[in-house]
Backbone as ProteinMPNN parsed JSONL, in Angstrom:
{"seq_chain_A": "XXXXXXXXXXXXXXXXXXXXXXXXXXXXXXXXXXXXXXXXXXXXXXXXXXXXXXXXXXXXXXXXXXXXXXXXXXXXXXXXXXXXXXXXXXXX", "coords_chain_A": {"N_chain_A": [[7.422, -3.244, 9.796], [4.494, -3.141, 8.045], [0.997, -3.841, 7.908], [-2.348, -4.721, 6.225], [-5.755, -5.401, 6.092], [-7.774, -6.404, 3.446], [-11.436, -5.457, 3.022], [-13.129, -7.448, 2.661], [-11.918, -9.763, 3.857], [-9.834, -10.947, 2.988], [-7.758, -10.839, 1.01], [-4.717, -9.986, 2.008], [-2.335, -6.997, 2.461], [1.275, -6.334, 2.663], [3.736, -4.125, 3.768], [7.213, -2.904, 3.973], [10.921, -2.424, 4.887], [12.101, -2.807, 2.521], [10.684, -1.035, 0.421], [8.8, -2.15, -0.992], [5.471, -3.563, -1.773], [3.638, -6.156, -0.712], [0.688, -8.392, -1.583], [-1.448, -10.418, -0.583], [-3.039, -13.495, -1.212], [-5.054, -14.91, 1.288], [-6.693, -17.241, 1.552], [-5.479, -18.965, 0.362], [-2.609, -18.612, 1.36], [-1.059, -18.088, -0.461], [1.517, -15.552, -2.235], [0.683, -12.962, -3.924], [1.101, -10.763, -5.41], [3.907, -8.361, -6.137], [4.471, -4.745, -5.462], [5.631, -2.27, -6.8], [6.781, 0.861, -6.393], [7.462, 3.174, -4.471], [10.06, 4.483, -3.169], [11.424, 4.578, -0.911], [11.318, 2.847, 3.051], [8.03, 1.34, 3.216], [5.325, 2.388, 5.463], [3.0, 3.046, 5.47], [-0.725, 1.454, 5.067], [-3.604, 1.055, 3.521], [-6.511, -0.289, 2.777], [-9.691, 1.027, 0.853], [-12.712, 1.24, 1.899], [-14.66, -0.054, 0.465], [-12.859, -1.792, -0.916], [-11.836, -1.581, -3.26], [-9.797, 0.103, -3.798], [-6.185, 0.338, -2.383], [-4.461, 2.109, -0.332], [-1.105, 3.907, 0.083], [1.734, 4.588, 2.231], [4.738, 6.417, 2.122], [8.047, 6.352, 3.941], [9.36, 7.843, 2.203], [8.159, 10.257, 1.523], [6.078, 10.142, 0.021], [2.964, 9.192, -1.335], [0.443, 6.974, -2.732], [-1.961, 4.894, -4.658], [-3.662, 2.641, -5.562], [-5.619, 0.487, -7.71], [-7.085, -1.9, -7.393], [-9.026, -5.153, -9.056], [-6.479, -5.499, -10.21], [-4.331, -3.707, -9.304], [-2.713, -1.897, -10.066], [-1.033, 1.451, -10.156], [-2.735, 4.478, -9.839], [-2.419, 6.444, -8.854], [-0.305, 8.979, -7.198], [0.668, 10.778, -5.383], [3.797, 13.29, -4.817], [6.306, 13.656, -2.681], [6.543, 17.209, -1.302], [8.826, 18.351, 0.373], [11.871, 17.334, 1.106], [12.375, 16.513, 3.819], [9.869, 15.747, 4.77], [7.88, 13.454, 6.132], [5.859, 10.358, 5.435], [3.862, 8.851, 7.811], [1.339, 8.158, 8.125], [-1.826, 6.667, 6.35], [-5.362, 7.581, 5.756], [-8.255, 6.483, 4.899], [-11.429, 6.698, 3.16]], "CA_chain_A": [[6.411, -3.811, 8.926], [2.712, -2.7, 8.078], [-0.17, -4.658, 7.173], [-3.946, -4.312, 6.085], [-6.078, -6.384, 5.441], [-9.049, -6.363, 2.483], [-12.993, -5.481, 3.676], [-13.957, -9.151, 2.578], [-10.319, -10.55, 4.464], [-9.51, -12.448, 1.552], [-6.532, -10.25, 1.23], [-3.817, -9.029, 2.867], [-1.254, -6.543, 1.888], [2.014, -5.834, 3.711], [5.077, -3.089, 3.585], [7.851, -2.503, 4.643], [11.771, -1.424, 4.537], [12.732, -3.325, 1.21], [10.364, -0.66, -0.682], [7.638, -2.909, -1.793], [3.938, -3.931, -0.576], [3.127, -7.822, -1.339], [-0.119, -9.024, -1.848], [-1.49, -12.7, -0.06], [-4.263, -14.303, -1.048], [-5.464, -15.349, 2.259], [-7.059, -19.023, 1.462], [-4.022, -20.22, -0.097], [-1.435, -18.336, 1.772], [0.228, -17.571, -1.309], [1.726, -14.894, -2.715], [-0.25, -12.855, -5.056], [1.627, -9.46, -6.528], [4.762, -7.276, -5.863], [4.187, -3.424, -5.974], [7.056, -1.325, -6.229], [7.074, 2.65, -6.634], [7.749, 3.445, -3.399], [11.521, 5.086, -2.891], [11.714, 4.155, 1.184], [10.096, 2.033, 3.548], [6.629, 1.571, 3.206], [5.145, 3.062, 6.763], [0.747, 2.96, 5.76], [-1.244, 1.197, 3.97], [-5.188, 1.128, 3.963], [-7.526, -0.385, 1.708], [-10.47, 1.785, 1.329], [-14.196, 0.384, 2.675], [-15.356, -1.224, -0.812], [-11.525, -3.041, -1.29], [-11.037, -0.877, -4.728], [-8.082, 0.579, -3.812], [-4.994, 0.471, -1.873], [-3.339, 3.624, -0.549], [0.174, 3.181, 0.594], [2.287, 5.602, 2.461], [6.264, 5.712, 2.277], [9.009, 7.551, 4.129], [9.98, 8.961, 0.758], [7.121, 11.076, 1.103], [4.939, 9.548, -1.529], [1.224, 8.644, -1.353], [0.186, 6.133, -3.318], [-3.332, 4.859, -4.33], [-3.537, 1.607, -6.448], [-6.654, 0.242, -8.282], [-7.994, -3.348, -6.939], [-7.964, -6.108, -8.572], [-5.588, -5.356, -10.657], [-3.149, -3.279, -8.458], [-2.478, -0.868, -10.511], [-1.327, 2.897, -9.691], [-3.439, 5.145, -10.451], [-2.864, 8.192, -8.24], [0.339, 9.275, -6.638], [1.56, 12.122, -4.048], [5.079, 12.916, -4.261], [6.637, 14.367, -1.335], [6.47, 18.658, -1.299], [9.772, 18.615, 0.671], [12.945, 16.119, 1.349], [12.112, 16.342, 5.087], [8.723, 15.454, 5.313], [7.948, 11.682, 6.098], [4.351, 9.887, 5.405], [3.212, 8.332, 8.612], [-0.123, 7.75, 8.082], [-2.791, 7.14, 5.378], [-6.375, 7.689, 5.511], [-9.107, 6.575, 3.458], [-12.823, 7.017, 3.459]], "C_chain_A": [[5.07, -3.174, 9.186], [1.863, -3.643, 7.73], [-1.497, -4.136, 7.237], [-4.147, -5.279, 5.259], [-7.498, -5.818, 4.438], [-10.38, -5.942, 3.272], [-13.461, -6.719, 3.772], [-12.389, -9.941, 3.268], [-10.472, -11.467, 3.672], [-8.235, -11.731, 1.123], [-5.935, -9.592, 1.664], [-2.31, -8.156, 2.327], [-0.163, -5.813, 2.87], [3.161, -5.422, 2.969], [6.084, -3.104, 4.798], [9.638, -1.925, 4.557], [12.498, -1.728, 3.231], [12.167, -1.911, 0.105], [8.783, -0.994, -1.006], [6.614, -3.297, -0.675], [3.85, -5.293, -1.405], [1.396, -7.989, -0.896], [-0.303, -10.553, -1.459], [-2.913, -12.612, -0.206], [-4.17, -15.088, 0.387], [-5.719, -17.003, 2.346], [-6.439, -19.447, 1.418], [-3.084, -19.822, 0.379], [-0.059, -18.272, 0.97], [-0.062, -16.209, -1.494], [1.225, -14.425, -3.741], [0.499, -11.365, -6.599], [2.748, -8.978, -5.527], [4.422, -5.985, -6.056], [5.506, -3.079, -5.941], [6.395, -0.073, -7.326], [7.285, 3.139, -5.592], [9.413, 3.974, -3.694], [11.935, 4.471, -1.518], [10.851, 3.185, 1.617], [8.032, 2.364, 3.818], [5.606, 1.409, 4.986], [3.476, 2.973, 6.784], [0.517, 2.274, 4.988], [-2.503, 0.902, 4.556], [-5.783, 0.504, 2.642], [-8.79, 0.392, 2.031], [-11.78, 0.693, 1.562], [-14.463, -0.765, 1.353], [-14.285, -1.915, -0.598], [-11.561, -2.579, -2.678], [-9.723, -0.568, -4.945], [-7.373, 0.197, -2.61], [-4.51, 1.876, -1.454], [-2.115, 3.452, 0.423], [1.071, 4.647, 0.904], [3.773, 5.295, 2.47], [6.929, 6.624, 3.104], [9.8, 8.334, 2.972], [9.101, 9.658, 0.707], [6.056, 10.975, 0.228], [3.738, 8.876, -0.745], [0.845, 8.007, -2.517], [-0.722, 4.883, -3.581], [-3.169, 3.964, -5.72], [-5.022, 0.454, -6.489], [-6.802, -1.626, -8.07], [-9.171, -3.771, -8.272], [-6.768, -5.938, -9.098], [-4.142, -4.703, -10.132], [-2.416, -2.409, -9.23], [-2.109, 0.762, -10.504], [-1.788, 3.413, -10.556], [-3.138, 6.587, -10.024], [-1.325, 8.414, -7.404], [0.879, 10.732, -6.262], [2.667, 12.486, -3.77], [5.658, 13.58, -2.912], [6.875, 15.891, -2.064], [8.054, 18.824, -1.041], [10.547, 16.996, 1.525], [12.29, 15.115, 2.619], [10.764, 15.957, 6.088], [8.131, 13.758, 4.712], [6.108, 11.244, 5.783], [4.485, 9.059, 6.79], [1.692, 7.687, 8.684], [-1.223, 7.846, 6.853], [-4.115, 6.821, 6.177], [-7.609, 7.771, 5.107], [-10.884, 6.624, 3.582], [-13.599, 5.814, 2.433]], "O_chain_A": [[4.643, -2.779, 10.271], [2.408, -4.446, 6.972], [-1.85, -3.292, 8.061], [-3.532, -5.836, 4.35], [-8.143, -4.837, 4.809], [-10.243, -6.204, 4.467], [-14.104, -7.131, 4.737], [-12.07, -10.945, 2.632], [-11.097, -12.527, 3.678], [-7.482, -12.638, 0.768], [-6.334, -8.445, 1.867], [-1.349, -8.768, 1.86], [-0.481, -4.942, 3.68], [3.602, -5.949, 1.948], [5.924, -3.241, 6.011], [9.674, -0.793, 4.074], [13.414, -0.997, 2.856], [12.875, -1.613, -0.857], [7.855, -0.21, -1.206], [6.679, -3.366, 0.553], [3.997, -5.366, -2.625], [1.046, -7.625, 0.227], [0.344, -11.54, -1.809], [-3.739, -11.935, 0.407], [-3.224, -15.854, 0.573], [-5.087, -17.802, 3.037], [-6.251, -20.424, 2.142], [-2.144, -20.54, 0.036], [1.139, -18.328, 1.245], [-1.108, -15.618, -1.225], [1.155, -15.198, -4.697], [0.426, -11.177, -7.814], [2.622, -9.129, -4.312], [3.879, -5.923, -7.159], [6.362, -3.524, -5.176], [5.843, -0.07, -8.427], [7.351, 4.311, -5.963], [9.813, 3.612, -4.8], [12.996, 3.858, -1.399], [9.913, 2.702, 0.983], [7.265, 3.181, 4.326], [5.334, 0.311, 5.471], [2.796, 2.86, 7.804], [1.29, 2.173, 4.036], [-2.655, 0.573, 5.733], [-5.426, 0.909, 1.536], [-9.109, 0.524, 3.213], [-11.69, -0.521, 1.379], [-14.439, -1.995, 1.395], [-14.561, -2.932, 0.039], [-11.208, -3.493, -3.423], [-8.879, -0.809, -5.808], [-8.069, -0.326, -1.739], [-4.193, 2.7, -2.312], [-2.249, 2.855, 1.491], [1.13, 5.588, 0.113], [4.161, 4.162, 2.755], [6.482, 7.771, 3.087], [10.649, 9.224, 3.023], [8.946, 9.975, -0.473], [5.29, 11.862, -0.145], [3.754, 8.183, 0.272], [0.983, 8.732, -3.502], [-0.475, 3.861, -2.94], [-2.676, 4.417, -6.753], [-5.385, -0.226, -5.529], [-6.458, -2.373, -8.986], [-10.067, -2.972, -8.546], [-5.839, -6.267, -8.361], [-3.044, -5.125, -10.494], [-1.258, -2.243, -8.847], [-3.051, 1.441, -10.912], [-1.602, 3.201, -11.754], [-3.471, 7.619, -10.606], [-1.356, 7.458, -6.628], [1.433, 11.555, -6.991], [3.016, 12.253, -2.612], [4.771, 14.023, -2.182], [7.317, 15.923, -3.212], [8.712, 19.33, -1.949], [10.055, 16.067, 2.166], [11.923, 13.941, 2.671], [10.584, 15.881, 7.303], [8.016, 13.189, 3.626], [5.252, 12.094, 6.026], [5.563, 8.465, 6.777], [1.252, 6.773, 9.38], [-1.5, 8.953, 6.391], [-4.111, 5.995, 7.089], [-8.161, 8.856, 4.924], [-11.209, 6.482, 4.761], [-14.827, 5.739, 2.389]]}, "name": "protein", "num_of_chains": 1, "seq": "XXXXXXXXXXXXXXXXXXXXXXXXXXXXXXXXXXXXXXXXXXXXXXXXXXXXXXXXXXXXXXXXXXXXXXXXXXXXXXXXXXXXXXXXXXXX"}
């Protein structure tokens, strides 16, 4: 499992080997969204400083950068080659 949480911690978003990143509203400890595009387990995820986006790393090689609030992709990375895994995202 991964998690990250929001700049204002009012949400938290977590991955892991199903595929998908969930969304929690924090206050209410519910459930807020499903993502799926991912192929593999989801291995990063970062919100950047404002809390605009999302960027989500998978072992399918994919990068994946999704538009706050709405959650939306906007930007994806597919993997170059089979054999190369995402470990880590990075966001500024």
């Amino acid at each position: 499992w991964v998690v990250a949480f929001s700049s204002d911690s009012r949400t938290l978003a977590t991955g892991g080997d199903d595929s998908t990143i969930r969304l929690w509203h924090l206050e209410s400890f519910q459930q807020a969204v499903t993502l799926r595009g991912h192929h593999g387990a989801v291995t990063a995820l970062a919100f950047s400083n404002d809390g605009k986006q999302l960027a989500s790393g998978s072992n399918d090689g994919a990068v994946r950068i999704w538009r706050a609030p709405s959650f939306t992709e906007i930007e994806a990375a597919e993997k170059a080659k089979a054999e190369r895994k995402c470990s880590s995202v990075i966001t500024s």
